[in-house]
C-alpha positions as CSV (number, residue, x, y, z in Angstrom):
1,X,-43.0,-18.8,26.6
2,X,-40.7,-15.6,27.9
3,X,-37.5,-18.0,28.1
4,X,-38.8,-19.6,24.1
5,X,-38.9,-16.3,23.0
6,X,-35.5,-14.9,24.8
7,X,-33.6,-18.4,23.3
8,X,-34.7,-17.8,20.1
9,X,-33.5,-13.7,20.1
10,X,-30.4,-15.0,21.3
11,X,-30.0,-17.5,18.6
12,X,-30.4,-14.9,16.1
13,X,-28.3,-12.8,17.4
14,X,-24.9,-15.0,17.5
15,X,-24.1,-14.9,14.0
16,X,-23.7,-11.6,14.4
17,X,-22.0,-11.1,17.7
18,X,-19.8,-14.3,16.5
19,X,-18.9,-12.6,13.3
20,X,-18.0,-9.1,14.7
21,X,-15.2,-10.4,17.1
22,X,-12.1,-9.0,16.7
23,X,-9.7,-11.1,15.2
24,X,-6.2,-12.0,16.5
25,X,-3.5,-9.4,16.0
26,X,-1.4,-10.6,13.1
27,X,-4.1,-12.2,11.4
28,X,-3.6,-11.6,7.1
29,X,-5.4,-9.1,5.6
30,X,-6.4,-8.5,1.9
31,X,-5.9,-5.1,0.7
32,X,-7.8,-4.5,-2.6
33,X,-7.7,-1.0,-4.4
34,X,-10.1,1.0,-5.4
35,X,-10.4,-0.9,-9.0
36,X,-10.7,-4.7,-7.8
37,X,-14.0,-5.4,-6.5
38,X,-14.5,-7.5,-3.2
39,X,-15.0,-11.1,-3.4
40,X,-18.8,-12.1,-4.1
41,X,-19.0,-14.5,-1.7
42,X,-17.6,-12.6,1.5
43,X,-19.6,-10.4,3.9
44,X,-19.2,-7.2,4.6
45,X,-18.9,-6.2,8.2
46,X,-19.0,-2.1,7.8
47,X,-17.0,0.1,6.9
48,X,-13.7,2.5,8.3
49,X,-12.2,6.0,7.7
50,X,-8.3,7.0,8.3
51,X,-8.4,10.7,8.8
52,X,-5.8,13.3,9.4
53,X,-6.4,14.1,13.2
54,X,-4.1,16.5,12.8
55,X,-1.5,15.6,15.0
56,X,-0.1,12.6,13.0
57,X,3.3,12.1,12.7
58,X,3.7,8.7,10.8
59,X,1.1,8.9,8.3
60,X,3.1,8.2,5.1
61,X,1.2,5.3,2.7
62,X,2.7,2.0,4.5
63,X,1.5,3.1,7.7
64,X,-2.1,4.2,6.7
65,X,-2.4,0.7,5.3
66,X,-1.2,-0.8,8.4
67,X,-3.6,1.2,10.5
68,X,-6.1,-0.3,7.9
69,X,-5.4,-3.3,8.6
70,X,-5.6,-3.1,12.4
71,X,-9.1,-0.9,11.7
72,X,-10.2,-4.2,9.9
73,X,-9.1,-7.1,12.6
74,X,-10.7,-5.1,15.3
75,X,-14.1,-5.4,13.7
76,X,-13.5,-8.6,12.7
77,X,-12.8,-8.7,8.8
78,X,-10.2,-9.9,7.0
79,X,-10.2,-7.6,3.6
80,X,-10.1,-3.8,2.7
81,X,-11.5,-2.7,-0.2
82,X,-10.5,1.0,-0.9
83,X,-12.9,3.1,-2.2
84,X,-11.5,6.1,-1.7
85,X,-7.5,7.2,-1.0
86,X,-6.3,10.7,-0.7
87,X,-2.7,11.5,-0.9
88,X,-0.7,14.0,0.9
89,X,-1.9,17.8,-0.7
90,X,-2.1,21.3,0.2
91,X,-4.6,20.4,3.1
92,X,-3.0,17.8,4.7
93,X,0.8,15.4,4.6
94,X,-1.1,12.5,5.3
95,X,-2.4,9.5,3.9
96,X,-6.3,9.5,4.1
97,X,-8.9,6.6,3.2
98,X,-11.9,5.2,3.1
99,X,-12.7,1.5,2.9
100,X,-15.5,-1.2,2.8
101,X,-14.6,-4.1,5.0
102,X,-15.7,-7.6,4.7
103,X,-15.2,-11.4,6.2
104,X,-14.5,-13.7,4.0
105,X,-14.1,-17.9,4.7
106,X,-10.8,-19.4,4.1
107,X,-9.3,-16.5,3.1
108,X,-5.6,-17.9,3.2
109,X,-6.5,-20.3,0.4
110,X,-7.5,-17.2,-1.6
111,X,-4.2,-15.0,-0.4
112,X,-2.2,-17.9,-1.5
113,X,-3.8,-18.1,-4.7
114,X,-2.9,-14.9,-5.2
115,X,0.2,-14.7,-4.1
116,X,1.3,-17.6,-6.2
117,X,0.0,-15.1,-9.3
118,X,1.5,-11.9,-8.2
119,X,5.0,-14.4,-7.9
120,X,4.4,-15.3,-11.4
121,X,4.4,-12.1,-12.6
122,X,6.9,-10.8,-10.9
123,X,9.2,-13.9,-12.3
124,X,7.8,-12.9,-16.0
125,X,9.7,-9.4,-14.9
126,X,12.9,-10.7,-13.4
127,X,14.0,-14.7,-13.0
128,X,15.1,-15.2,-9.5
129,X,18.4,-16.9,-11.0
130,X,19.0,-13.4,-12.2
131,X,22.6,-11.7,-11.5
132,X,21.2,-8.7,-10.7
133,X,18.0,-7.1,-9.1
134,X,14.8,-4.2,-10.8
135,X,14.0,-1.4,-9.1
136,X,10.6,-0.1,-10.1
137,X,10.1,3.6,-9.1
138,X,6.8,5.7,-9.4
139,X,5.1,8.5,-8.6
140,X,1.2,9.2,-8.8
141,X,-0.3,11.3,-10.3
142,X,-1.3,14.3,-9.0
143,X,-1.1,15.3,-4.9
144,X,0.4,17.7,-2.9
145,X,3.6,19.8,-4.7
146,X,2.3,17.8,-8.2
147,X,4.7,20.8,-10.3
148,X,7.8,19.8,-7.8
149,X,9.9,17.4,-9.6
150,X,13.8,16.2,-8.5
151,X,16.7,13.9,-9.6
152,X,16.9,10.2,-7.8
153,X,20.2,9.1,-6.8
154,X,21.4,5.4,-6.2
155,X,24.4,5.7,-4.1
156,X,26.3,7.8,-6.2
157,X,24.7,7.9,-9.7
158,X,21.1,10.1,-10.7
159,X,19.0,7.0,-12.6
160,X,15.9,9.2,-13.1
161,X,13.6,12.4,-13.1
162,X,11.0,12.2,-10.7
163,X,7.4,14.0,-11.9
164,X,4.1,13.7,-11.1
165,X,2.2,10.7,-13.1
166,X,5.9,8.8,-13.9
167,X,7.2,5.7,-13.1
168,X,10.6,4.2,-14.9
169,X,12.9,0.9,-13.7
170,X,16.7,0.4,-13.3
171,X,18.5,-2.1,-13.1
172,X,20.6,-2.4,-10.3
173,X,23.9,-4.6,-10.4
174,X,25.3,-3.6,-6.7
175,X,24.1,-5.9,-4.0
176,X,24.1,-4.9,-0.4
177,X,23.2,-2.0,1.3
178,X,22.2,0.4,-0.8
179,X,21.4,4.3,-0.6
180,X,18.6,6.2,-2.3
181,X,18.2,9.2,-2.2
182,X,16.5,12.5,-3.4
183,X,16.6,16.5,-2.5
184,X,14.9,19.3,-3.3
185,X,15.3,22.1,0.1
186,X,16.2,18.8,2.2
187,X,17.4,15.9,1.4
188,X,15.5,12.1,1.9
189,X,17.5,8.8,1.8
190,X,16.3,5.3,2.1
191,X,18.3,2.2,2.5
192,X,18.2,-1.4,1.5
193,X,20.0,-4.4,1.2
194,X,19.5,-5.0,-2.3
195,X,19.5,-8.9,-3.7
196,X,20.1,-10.4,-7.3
197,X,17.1,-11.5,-8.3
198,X,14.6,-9.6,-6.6
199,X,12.0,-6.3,-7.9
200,X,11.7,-3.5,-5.5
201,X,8.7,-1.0,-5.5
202,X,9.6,2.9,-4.9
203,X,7.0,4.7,-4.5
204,X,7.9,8.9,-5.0
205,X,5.8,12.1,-4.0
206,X,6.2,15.5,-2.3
207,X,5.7,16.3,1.3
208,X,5.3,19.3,3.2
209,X,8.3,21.8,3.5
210,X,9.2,25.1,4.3
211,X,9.4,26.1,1.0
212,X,8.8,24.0,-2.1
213,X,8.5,20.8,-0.5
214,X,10.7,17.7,0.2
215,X,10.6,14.2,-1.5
216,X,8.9,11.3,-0.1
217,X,10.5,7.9,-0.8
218,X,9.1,4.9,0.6
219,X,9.7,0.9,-0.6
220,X,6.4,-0.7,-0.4
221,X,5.0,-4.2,-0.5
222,X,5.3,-6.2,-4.0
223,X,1.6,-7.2,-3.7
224,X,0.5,-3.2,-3.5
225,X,3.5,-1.7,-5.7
226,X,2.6,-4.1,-8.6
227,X,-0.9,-2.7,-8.6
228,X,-0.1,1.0,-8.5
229,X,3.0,0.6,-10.7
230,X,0.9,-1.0,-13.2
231,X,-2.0,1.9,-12.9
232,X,0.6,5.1,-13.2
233,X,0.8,5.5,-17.1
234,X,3.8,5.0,-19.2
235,X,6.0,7.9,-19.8
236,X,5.5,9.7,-23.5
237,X,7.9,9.3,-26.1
């Protein structure tokens, strides 16, 4: 009766231990932000926090969603669902969430159904036949040094005024390697190898500095610029 009973515990029990397995490094992950809703038919698993620590050095927004990511394959899920993200402010330069994590089956058919979307938008934006490329550049609102604002140079020329809660695109006709770049008491340059026919996500903010503060620029995935590009308002006339 002991060993009935100690089968039937364990049978129980491997859902469970089966479904909180780590998955394999490199496995995709769905990030969704704090206004899409997870998928009704996955499982949630738990849930994870990216704090400060205090002694972070690469904390900026691509690498708290990459640490997101790992957070989520080590408990074995497969999609983060924001519910909270805190920018860089007066307490802290980092990048700081909270996030719901789920399983959910098949999941590639899902990202590719997505993807397939977020590809058709983008070619409503720009045809991929086109002679020259879109660079989309935001900043949201809000965060630390939210009064700082500064001039953003490509290569040589200043395309735009970057403030707190804006977001304006150029077009860019020069292919190749490509400087951006912004100052306020120090100076912060990027670099890409810029392609006709292809949109590029900029997203803008203020990081600590010994005085005012010094730009962030960072070029961030199509999937996760779309989303916030699309949520910073448009500028007033």
């Amino acid at each position: 009766m002991k060993q009935i009973f100690t089968y039937l515990v364990a049978c129980m029990l491997m859902p469970a231990i089966a479904f909180s397995q780590a998955l394999p490094a490199g496995t995709p992950i769905l990030i969704l932000q704090e206004n899409e809703a997870a998928p009704a038919s996955a499982r949630q698993v738990g849930s994870i926090r990216i704090k400060d620590g205090g002694f972070k050095m690469r904390c900026g927004y691509e690498q708290t969603m990459e640490e997101a990511r790992n957070k989520a394959r080590e408990q074995g899920a497969n999609i983060v669902k924001i519910t909270q993200l805190k920018r860089p402010d007066a307490l802290s330069t980092c990048y700081r969430l909270r996030a719901d994590i789920y399983y959910q089956e098949n999941l590639v058919a899902m990202l590719a159904e997505r993807q397939a979307k977020q590809e058709a938008e983008l070619k409503a934006m720009l045809p991929d036949t086109a002679s020259y490329s879109l660079l989309c550049v935001y900043r949201p609102k809000g965060g630390y040094g939210w009064a700082v604002e500064y001039n953003l140079h490509v290569n040589d020329s200043t395309v735009g005024r970057i403030k707190s809660g804006s977001k304006f695109v150029v077009k860019l006709r020069n292919n190749g390697e490509t400087k951006i770049w912004a100052r306020t008491e120090a100076r912060e340059e990027v670099i890409v190898d810029i392609r006709p026919g292809q949109i590029y996500f900029l997203r803008c903010g203020v990081g600590m500095g010994a005085l005012v503060g010094r730009p962030q620029l960072g070029f961030i995935r199509p999937e996760e610029g779309m989303e916030e590009f699309a949520a910073t308002p448009e500028p007033k006339e």
